[in-house]
N, C-alpha and C positions, 0 to 999 in steps of 0.2 A: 411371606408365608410359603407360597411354591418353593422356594430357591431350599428353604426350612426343611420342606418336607420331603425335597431333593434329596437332602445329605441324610435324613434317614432314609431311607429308600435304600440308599446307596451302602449306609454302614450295614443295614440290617442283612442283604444281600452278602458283604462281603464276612461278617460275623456266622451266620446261616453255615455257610460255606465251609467252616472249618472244620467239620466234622463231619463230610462228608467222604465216603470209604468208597471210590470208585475207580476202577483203573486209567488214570490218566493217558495214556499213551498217545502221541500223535497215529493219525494216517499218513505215512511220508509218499508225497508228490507220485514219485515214481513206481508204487505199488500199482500191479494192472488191476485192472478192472472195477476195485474196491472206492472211486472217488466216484467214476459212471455212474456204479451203481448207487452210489448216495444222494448225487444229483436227483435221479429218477425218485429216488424213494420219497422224496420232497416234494416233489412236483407232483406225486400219486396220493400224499397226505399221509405217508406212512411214518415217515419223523417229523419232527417240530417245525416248522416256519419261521421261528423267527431267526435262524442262521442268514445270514446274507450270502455263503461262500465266497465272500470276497475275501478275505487272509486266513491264507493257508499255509501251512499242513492246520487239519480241523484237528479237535482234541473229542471226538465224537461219544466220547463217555459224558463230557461236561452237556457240549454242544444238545445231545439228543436224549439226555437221562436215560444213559444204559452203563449198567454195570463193567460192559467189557467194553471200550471202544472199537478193538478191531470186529466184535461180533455183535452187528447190531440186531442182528433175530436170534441169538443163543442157540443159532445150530453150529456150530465149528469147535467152541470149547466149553468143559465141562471140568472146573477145580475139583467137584468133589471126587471124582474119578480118574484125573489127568496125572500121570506120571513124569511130566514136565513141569508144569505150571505148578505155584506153590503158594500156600500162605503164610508167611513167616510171625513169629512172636509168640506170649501165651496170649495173647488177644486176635491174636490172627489177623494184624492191624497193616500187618508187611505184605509185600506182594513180589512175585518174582515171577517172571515172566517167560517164554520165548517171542521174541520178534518172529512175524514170518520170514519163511526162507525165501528169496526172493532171486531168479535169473532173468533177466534180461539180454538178449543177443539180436544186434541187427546186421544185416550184410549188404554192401553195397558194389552193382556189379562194376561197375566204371568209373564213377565220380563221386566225393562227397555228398550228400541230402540228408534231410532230418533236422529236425529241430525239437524242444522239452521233452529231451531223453538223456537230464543230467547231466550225469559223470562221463557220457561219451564224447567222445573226441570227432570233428570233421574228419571222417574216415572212408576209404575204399577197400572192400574185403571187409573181413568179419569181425565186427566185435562184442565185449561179453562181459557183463556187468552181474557180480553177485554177491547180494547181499543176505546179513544176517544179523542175530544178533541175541539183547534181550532189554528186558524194561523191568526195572528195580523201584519200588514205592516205599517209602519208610516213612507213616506222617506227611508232613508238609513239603520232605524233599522226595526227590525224583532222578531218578540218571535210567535214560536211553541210548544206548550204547549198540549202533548199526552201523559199520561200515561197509565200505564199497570196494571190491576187487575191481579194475577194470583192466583187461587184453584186450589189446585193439592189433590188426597186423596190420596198420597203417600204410597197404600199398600204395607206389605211385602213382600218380594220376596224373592229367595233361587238366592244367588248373589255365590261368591266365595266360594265354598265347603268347609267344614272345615275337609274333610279328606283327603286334597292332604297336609295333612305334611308333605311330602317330598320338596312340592313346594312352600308351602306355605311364607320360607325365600327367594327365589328368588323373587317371586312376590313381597315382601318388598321392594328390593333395589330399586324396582321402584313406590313403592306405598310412600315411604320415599323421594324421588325426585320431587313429585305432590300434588296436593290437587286436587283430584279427587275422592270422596267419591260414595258408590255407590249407599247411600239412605240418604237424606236428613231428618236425625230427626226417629222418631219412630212414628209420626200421622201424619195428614195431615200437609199441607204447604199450608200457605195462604199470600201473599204480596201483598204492593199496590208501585210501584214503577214508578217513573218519566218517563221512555218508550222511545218515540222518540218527543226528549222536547230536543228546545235547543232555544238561544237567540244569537241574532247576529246584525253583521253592517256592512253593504252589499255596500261598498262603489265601482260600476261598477260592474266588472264581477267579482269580488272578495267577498271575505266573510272572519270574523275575528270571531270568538265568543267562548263562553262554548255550551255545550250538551252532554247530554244519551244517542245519537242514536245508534245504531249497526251499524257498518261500513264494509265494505267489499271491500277486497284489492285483484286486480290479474283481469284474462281474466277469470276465468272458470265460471260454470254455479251450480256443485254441491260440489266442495271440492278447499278451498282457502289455499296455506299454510299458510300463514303471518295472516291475520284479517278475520273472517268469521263472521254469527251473528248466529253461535252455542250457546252463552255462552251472558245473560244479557248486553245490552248496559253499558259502565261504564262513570262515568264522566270524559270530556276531552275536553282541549284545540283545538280549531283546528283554523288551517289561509290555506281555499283552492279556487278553483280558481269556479267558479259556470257554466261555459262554456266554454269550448277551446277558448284558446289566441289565435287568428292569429299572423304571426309572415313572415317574407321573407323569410324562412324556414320551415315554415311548424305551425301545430297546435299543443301546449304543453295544458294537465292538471297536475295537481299538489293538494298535500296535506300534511301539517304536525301538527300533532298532539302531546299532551302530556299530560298523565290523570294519574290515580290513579284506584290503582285494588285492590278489594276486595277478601280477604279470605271465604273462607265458613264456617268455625266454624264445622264442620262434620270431622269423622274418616274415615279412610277407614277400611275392615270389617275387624271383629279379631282383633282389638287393642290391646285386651290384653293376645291373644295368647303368649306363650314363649317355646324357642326352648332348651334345655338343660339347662332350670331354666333363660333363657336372654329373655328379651323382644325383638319383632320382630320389634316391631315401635319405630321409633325416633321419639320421638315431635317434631313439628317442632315452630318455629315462631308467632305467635299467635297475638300479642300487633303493630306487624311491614308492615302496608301497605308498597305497591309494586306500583313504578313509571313506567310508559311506555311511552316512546317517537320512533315517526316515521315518516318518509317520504316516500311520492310516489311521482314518476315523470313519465306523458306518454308522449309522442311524436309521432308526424304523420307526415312524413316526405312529402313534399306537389310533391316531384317527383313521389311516388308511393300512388295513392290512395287505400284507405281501408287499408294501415300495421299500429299497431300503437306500437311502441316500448315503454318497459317501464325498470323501475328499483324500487323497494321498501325494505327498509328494520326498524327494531324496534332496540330497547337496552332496556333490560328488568331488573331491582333490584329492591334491599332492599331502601324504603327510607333511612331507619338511616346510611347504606353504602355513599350516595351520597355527596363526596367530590370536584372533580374537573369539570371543563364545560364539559370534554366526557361524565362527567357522564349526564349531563343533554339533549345535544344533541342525535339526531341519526345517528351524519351523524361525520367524522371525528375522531371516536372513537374506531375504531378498533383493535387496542395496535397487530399491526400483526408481527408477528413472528414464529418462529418453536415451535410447539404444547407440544414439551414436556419441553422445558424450563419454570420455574413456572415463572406466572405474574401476582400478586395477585390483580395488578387492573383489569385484563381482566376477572379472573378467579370470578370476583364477577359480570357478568355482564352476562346475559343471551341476546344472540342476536341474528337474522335471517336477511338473504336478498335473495333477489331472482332480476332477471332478466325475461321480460314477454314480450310475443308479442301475438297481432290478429290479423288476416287478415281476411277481409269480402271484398264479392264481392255481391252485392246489384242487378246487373244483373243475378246473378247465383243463388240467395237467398242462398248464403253458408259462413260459418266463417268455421274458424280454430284458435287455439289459445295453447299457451304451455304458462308451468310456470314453472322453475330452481330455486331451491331455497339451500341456504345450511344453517346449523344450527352450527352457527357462524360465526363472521366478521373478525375474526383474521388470514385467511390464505393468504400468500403472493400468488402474482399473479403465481410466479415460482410454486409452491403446488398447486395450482386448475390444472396450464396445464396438469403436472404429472399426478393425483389422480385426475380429478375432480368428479370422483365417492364418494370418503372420506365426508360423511353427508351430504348426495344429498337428495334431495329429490324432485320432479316431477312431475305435469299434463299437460297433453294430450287433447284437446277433438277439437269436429268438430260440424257442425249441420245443415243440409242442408233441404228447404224446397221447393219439387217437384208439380210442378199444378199440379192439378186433372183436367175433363174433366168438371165440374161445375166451373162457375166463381168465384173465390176467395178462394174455397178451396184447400186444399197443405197438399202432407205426408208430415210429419217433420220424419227424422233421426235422430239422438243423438247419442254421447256416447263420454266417458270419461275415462281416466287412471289416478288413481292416485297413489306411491306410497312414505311413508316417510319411511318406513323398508330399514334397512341398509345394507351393499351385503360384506363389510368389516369386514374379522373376526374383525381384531382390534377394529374397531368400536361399535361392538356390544361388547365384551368384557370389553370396556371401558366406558360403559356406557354413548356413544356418541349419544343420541336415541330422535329423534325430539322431545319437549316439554317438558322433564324432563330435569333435570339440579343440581348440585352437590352442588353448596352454594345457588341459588335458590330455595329453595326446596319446594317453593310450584307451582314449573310450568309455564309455562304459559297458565294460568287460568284465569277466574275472576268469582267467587261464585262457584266454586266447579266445572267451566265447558270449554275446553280450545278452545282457540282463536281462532286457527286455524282447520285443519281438525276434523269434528264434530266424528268421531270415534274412535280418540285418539294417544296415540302413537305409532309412526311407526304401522300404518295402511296403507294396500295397497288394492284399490279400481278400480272395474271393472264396468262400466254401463252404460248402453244400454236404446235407447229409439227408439218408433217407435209411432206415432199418426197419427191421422187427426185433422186437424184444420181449421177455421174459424172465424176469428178477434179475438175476444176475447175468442171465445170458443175452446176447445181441449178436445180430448178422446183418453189416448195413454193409451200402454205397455208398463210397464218399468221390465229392471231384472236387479239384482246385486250384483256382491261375492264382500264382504271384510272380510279380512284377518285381525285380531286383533293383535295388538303386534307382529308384524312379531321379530323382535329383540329380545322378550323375550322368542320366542318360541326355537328360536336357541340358547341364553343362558338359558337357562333349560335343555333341551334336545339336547346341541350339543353332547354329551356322547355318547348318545344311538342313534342317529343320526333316531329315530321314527317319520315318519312323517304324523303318525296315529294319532299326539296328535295336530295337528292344530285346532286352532280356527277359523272355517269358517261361514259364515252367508250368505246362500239362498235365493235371495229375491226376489220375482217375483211380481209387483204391477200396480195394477190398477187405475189413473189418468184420473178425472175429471175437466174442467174449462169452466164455462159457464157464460154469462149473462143474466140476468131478468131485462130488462130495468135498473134502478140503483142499482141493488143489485147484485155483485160478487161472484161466489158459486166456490167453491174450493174443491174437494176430492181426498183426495187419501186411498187403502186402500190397504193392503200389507200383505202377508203369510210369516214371517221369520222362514225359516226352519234350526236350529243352527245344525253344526256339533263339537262335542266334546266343548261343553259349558266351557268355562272358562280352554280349554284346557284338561279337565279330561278324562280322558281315566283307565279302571280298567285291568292291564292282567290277562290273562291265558294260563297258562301252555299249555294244550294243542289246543289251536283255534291260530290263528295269526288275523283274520279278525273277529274282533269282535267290536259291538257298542260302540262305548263311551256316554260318556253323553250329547247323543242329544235330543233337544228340540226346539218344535211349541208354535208360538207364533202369534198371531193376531193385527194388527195395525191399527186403524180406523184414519182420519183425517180428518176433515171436518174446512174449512175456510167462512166465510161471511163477506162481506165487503160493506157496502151502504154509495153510498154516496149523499148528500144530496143535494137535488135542490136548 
């Protein structure tokens, strides 16, 4: 009888639905300030609760029952008076739209930095992302159509030293496992690419379509393991759900995807260095796109309001590898068994899943939220109890917003832990290290930049926020150590067991978000103070405490976003 009154639940829900006249539009990733500011709105109890934000871009017309998505208080756009905006048919059933107009620009003074800032490229000097567009509604279908200019002047930089010879083959085995190059080209870089542009057929609370968007998988706010929008949207299948299912159990969202990832055609530095007459680099692949499929599932159990449990995971290859249905699914494919028995179907398959929960309390304006993730599908339930440290990887964060003695303004708190560095000698030996992979070898990547956490592999991240806020506007503190390559730092130097040769980055930065009637201002602007760059460190005989090769570095970033009456 449950299971019964499951499925209506569920038809009535998506029957309901069809005849619903709301502007569908996503919020795409990379819009400033408009995701912030939704966060908060939820946590203050001004929209719905039962969103998880775990997969995004949100569809916040479904999500928060509002007519407009991109204007969740209907001060920004007005049809009945808008010289843009349009209602089409004799029923007025069509909708035509403008996308906001969208600039983004960051500069960097001396060395690459930055990370889930899209379509931009590991850059020094300036670059400049704009977008535009519009949102077409007819019935059941839908077509978003935004893409991305991106100018980068892609200066040189002094990247990986080319006098750490002695290191310079270890950093291989893993520069050999990725495609993560650390300058795009030798001149500038200019693209015009499809953006957050997708087409679809919205039949109820569901949605089936293609799209470029940047997707973002998990509870956290700055570091996703699984999908984050570090690295260009790619093209991909998706069938997800556009606003929680009600259900006699509670409320589910859901998403499954399946796309195609693109190579970057770039080296990493020194190609053609050679160690006693041998080349360092392996070619890898070149002519062979790379298929990715995944599922997310949340769940909000409707006994306990504000928890929302979840589970997500990917399967990552080679097309020209892809022979049976595991290979095409996400889910059912995990060929599980004991790790060191060979199983050349698992072993060609790069995968990840995680386990995720948030809890917000909308009275206390506070979340909480963790992500478990391991890098692989293949271990039996008996091996995680054991080990479930063995290719762990893990975020932490919280965010709590306290009134102030003025009406409506609130400290916000923040902060985050992330790490995917591995704590198992074995594991780091065996070159078990979140996002590289041994018959995958170009990562998981897509255009030279990886999916998941924007700092790369086995990176472990510490950061802190502290502001003041009001609706849409914000002025915080933010500070933040990550640790690059924790894994390679202990295969290099587990020897000499020195832990003078870490690569750390200092970051203390200054975050602005304000609004100008329709126009969205975005800054941030950030002093990376690098310890031991790229790991280098020079001895000497007689000092022990001596500098390595540290380096300052300047971050500007400025976002604009208008949207249009």
């Amino acid at each position: 009888m449950r299971f019964k009154n499951l499925l209506y639940s569920f038809f009535a829900f998506f029957v309901l639905g069809l005849n619903q006249n709301i502007i569908a539009q996503t919020v795409p990733l990379n819009t400033p300030v408009l995701e912030e500011y939704m966060r908060r709105m939820q946590l203050l109890g001004n929209i719905s609760d039962k969103s998880s934000f775990a997969i995004r871009p949100l569809h916040p017309a479904y999500a928060f029952d509002r007519y407009n998505g991109i204007d969740l208080d209907s001060t920004f756009t007005d049809f009945d008076i808008s010289g843009i905006h349009m209602k089409l048919g004799e029923d007025q059933d069509g909708i035509l739209m403008a996308m906001p107009i969208t600039l983004r620009t960051q500069y960097n003074s001396d060395y690459a930095f930055g990370l889930n800032n899209g379509a931009m490229i590991p850059n020094r000097g300036l670059q400049t992302v704009l977008s535009a567009g519009f949102y077409f509604q007819e019935g059941k279908f839908s077509v978003q159509l935004q893409p991305e200019l991106l100018m980068a002047q892609n200066k040189d930089y002094l990247g990986f030293p080319i006098g750490h010879q002695a290191t310079i083959l270890y950093y291989y085995e893993y520069m050999n496992r990725i495609d993560m190059p650390e300058r795009f080209g030798t001149g500038s870089y200019n693209k015009l690419l499809p953006g957050q542009s997708s087409i679809r057929f919205n039949p109820g609370n569901f949605s089936f379509g293609l799209s470029t968007e940047n997707l973002w998988w998990g509870p956290s706010r700055r570091n996703s393991l699984i999908l984050s929008n570090n690295a260009q949207g790619f093209l991909h299948f998706t069938a997800n759900t556009l606003k929680p299912i009600e259900s006699p159990i509670g409320h589910f969202e859901g998403q499954m995807i399946a796309g195609f990832l693109n190579n970057s055609g770039f080296l990493p530095p020194h190609p053609d260095y050679r160690l006693q007459n041998n080349p360092v680099l392996i070619p890898k692949r070149e002519l062979d796109n790379r298929y990715l499929s995944g599922i997310i599932l949340s769940y909000q159990p409707k006994w306990v309001p504000g928890l929302f449990l979840g589970y997500s995971a990917t399967n990552h290859l080679y097309r020209n590898d892809m022979e049976t249905w595991g290979d095409y699914v996400p889910f059912f494919n995990g060929q599980k068994g004991p790790p060191n028995v060979f199983n050349p179907i698992r072993n060609k398959r790069q995968q990840f899943s995680s386990g995720f929960f948030r809890w917000i309390a909308p009275e206390g304006h506070f979340e909480f939220y963790g992500e478990y993730g391991t890098n692989g599908n293949s271990r039996r339930f008996s091996d995680f109890l054991i080990t479930p440290e063995r290719n762990r990887g893990f975020t932490f964060g919280f965010s709590n917003l306290m009134p102030l003695k003025k009406p409506g303004q609130f400290l916000q708190i923040s902060a985050e832990m992330t790490q995917t560095g591995q704590t198992i000698r074995e594991s780091i030996r065996n070159l078990d290290t979140w996002y590289i992979h041994d018959h995958v070898r170009h990562g998981y990547t897509h255009n030279g930049q990886v999916l998941g956490v924007g700092y790369g592999p086995a990176s472990n991240v510490n950061w802190i926020e502290i502001g003041w806020v009001k609706n849409f506007n914000r002025i915080a503190f933010h500070f933040e150590r990550i640790v690059y390559n924790n894994d390679f730092y202990y295969f290099r130097y587990e020897l000499s067991k020195d832990w003078r040769n870490k690569y750390v980055d200092l970051v203390p930065s200054l975050v602005a978000d304000w609004r100008f009637g329709n126009l969205l201002v975005h800054g941030n602007f950030q002093y990376v103070n690098t310890l031991n760059y790229m790991w280098y460190l020079e001895n000497q005989p007689d000092q022990y405490f001596i500098p390595g090769l540290d380096r300052k570095n300047i971050v500007a970033t400025v976002g604009l976003s208008y949207i249009l009456k």
